[in-house]
C-alpha positions as protocol buffer text, in pm:
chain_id: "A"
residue {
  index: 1
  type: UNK
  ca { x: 10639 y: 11894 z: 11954 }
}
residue {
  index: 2
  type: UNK
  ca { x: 10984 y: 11719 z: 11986 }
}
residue {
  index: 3
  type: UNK
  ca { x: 11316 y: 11829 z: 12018 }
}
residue {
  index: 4
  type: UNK
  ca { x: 11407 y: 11844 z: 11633 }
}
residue {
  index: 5
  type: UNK
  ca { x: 11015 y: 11987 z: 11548 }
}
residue {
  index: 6
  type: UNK
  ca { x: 11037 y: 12272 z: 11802 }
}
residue {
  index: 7
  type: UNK
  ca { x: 11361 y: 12446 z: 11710 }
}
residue {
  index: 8
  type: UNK
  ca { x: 11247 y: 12378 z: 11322 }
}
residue {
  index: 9
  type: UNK
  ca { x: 10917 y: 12584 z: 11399 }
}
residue {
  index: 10
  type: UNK
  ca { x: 11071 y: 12838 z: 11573 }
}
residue {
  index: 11
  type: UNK
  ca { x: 11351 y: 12927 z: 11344 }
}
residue {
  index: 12
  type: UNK
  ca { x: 11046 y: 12919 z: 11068 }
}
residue {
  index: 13
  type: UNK
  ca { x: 10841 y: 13158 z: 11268 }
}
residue {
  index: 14
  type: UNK
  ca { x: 11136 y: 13364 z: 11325 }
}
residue {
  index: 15
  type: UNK
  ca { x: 11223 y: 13424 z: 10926 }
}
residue {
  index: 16
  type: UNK
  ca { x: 10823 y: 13474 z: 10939 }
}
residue {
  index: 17
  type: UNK
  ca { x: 10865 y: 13750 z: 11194 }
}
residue {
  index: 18
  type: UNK
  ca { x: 11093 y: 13896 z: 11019 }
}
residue {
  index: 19
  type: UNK
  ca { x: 10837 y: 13962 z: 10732 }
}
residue {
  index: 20
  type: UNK
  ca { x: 10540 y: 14046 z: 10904 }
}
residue {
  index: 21
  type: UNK
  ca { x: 10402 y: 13684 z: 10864 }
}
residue {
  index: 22
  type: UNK
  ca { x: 10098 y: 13444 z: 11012 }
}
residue {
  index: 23
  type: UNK
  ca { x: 10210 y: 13236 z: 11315 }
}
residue {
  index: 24
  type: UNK
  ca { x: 10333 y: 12857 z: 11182 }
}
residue {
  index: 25
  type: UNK
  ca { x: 10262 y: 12526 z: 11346 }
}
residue {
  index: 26
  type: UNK
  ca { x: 10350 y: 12240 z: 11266 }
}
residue {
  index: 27
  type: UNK
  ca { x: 10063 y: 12208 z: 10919 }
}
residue {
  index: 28
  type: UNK
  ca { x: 10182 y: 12510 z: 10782 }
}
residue {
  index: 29
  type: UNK
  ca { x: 10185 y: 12471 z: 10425 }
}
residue {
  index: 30
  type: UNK
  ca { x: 10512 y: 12632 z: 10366 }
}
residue {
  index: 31
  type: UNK
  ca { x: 10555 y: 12673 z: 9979 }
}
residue {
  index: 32
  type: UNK
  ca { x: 10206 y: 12715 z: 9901 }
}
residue {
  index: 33
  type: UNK
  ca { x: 10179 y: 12982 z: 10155 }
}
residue {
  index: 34
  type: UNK
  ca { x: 10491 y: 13122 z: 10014 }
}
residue {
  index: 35
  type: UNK
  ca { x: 10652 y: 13124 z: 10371 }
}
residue {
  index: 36
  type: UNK
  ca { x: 10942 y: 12976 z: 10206 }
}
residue {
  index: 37
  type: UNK
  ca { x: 11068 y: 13141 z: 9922 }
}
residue {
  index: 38
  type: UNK
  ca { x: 11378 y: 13059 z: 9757 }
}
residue {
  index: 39
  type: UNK
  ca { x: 11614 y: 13280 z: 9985 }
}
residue {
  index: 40
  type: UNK
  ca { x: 11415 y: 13121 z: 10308 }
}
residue {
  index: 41
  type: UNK
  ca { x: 11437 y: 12822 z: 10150 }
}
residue {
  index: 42
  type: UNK
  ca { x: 11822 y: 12782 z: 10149 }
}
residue {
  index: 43
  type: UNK
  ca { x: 11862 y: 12981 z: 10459 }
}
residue {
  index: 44
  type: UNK
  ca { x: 11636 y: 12715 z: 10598 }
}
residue {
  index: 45
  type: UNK
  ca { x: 11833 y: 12416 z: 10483 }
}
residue {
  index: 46
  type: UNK
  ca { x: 12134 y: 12585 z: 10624 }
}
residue {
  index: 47
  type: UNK
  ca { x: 12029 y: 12603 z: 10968 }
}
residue {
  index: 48
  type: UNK
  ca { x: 11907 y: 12213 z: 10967 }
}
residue {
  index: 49
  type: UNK
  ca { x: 12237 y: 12105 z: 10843 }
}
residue {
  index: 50
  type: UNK
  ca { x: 12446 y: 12309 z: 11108 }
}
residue {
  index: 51
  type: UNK
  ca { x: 12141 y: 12238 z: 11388 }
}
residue {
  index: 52
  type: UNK
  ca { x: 12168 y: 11880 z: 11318 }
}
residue {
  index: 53
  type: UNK
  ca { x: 12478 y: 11796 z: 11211 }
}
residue {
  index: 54
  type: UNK
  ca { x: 12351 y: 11654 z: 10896 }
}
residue {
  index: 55
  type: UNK
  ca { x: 12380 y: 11698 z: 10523 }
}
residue {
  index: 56
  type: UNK
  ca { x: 12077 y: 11742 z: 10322 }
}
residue {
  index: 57
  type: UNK
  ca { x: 12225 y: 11615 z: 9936 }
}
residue {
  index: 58
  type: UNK
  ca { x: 12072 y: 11813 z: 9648 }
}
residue {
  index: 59
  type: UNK
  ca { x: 11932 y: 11501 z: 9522 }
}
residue {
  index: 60
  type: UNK
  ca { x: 11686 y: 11495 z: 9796 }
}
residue {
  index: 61
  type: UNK
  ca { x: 11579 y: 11856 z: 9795 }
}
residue {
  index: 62
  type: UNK
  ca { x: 11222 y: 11785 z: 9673 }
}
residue {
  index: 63
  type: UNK
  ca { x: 10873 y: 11983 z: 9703 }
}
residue {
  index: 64
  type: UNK
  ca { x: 10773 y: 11760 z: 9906 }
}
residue {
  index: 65
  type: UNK
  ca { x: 11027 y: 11752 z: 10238 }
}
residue {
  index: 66
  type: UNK
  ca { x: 10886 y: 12126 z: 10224 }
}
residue {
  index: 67
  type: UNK
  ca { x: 10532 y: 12070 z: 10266 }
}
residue {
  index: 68
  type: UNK
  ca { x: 10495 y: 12170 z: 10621 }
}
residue {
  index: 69
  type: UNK
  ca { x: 10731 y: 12209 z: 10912 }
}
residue {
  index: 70
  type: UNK
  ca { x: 10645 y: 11837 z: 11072 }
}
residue {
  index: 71
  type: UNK
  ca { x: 10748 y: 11679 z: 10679 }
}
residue {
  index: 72
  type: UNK
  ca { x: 11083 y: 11895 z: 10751 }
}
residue {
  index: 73
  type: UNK
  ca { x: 11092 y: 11723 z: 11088 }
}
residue {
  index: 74
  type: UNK
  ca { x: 11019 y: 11383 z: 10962 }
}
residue {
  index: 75
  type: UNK
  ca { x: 11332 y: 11416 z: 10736 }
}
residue {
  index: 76
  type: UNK
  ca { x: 11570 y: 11551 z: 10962 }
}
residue {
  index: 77
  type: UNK
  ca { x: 11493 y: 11251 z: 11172 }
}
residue {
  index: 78
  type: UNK
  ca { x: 11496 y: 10981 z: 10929 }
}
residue {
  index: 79
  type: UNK
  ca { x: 11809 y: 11145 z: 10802 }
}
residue {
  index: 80
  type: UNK
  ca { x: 11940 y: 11221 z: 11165 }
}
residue {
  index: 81
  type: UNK
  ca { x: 11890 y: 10800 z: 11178 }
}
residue {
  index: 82
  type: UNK
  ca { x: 12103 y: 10687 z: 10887 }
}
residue {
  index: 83
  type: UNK
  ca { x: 12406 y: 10942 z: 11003 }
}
């Protein structure tokens, strides 16, 4: 885990907790497991954007960026690099 994967998984697993959830690593499949709903969802893009100091554009707020927590990473990173 790297320093933009670990606080991703953790704030996931926190929203989890909150809920009563299964653990998530870094395969988690989190729409089909319905760990992101739409109110998780949005909360979750949130916390990337003020974490990272990025914006996410609506444009590029596809199914699949939400696949799993390491997809999630892979964007913020690739994003991160074009800021």
């Amino acid at each position: 885990m790297n320093d933009i994967e670990r606080p991703i998984i953790e704030y996931i697993s926190g929203m989890v907790a909150e809920t009563g959830g299964a653990p998530v690593d870094r395969e988690t499949p989190l729409l089909e497991s319905g760990v992101l709903d739409s109110i998780n969802l949005v909360r979750l893009v949130r916390f990337i954007e003020e974490r990272f100091k990025i914006s996410i554009p609506d444009t590029e707020l596809r199914e699949d960026l939400f696949e799993s927590p390491a997809n999630v990473a892979a964007y913020v990173s690739q994003r991160a690099a074009r800021a």
